[in-house]
C-alpha positions as CSV (number, residue, x, y, z in Angstrom):
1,X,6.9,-6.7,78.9
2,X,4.2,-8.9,80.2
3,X,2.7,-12.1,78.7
4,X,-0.6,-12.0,78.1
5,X,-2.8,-15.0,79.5
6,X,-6.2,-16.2,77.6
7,X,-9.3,-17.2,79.2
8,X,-12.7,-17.6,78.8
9,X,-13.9,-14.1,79.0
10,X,-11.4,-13.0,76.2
11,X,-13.2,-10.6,73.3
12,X,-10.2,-10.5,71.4
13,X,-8.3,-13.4,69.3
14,X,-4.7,-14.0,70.4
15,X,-3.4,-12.8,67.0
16,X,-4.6,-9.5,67.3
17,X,-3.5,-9.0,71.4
18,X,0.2,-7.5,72.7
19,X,1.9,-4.2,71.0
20,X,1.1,-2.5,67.6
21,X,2.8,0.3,66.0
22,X,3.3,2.6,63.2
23,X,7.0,2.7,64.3
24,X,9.4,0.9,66.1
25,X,8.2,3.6,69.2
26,X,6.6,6.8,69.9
27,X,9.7,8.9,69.5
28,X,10.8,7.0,66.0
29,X,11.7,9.2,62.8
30,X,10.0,12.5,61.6
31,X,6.3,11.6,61.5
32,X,3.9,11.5,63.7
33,X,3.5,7.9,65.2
34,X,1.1,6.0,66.9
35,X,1.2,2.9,69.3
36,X,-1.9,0.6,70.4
37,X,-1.9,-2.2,73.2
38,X,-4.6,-4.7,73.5
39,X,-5.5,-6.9,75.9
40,X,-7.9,-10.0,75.9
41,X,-10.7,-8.9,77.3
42,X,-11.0,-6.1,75.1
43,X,-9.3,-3.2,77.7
44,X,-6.1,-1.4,75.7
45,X,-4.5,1.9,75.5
46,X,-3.9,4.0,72.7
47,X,-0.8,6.3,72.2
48,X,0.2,8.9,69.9
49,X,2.8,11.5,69.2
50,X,3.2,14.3,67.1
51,X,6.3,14.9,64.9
52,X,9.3,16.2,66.1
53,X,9.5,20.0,67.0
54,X,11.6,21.9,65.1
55,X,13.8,24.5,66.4
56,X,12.8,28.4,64.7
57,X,16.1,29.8,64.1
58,X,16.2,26.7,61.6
59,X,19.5,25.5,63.7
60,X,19.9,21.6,63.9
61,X,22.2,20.7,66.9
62,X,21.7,17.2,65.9
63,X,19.3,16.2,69.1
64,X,15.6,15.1,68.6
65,X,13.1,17.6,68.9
66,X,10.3,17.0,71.6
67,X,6.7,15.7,71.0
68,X,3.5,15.8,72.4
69,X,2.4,12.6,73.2
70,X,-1.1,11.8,74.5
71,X,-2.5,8.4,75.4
72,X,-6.0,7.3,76.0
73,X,-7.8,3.9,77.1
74,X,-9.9,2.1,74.9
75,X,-12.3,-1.2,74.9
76,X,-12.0,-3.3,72.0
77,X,-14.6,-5.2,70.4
78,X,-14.8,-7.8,67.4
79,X,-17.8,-6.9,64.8
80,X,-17.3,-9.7,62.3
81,X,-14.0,-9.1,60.8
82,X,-13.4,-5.5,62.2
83,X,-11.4,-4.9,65.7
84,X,-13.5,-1.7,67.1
85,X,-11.9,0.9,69.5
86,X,-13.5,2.8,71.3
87,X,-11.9,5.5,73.4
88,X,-12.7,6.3,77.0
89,X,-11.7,10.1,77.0
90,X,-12.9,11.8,80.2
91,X,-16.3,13.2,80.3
92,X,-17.4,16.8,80.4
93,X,-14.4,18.6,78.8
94,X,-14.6,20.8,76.5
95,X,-13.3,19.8,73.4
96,X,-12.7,16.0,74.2
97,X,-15.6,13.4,72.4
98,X,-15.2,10.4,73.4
99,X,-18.3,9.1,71.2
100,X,-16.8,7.6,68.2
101,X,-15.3,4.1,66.6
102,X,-11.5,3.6,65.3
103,X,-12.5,0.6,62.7
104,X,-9.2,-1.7,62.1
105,X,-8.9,-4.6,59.5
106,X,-6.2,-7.0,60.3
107,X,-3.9,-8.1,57.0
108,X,-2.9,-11.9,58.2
109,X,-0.2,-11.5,54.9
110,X,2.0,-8.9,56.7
111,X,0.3,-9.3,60.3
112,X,-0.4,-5.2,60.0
113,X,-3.4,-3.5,61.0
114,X,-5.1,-0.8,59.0
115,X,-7.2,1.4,61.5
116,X,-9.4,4.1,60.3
117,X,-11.2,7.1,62.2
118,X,-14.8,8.5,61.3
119,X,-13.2,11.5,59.3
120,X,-11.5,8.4,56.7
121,X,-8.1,9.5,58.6
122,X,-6.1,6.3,58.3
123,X,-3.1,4.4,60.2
124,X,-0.5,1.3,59.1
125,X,0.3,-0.3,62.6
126,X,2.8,-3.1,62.3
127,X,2.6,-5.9,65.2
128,X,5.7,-5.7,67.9
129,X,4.6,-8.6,70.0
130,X,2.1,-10.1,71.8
131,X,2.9,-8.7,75.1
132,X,2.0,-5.5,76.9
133,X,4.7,-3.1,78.8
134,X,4.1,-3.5,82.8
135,X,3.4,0.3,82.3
136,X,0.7,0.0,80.4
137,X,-0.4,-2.9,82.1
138,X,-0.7,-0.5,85.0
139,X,-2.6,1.7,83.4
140,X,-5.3,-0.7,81.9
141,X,-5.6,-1.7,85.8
142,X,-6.7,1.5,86.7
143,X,-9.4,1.6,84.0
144,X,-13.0,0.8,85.6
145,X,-15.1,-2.0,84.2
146,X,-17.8,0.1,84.3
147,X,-16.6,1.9,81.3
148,X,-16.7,-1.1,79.0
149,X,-19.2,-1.5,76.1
């Protein structure tokens, strides 16, 4: 993990930077989970995996099943009291829109946010720190600024 430094550009107020989660990671439990990592200036990356595949002869050999996991970057954005995400999915493939808003209202009482897509779909993500994996810090570095709104 990385510490996160401020500065005068930031977008986003220190409480709601670092790691946020619906679990304690991707591969945790039986549901499907979701991670999100923000940075201050509004750049992040969005995670999420699918439940656990289960085997179809029903047998349980006591091992995880595998998940899909697909990850995405998105810019951040205060609008009064709402965190805004906005997803940079690649242009021009079929099937992929990257035109909508994931809306999220922080809860300063249990320091959870509560973010929900255009279709009402909703998500509980607890706060894990207010750093961001190297990794993903990696990632946000190969993001353009051109793609920020």
């Amino acid at each position: 993990m990385l510490p996160i430094r401020a500065s005068a550009a930031d977008l986003i107020p220190a409480h709601l930077t670092g790691a946020w989660g619906t679990g304690a990671s991707l591969y945790d439990g039986k549901q499907e989970q979701a991670d999100v990592y923000l940075l201050p200036d509004g750049l992040g990356m969005m995670a999420g995996s699918s439940a656990p595949a289960h085997r179809a002869d029903g047998v349980d050999d006591g091992k995880p099943g595998p998940r899909a996991i697909v990850g995405y970057p998105v810019h951040a954005k205060m609008d009064s009291d709402t965190l805004v995400l906005h997803p940079f999915l690649p242009a021009g493939v079929p099937g992929m829109k990257a035109e909508f808003d994931i809306n999220c209202r922080y809860a300063q009482a249990d320091k959870t946010l509560t973010c929900t897509w255009p279709d009402n779909k909703s998500i509980l993500l607890k706060r894990r720190g207010d750093t961001v994996p190297a990794e993903v810090m990696r990632m946000t570095d190969q993001v353009e600024p051109k793609n920020k709104r």
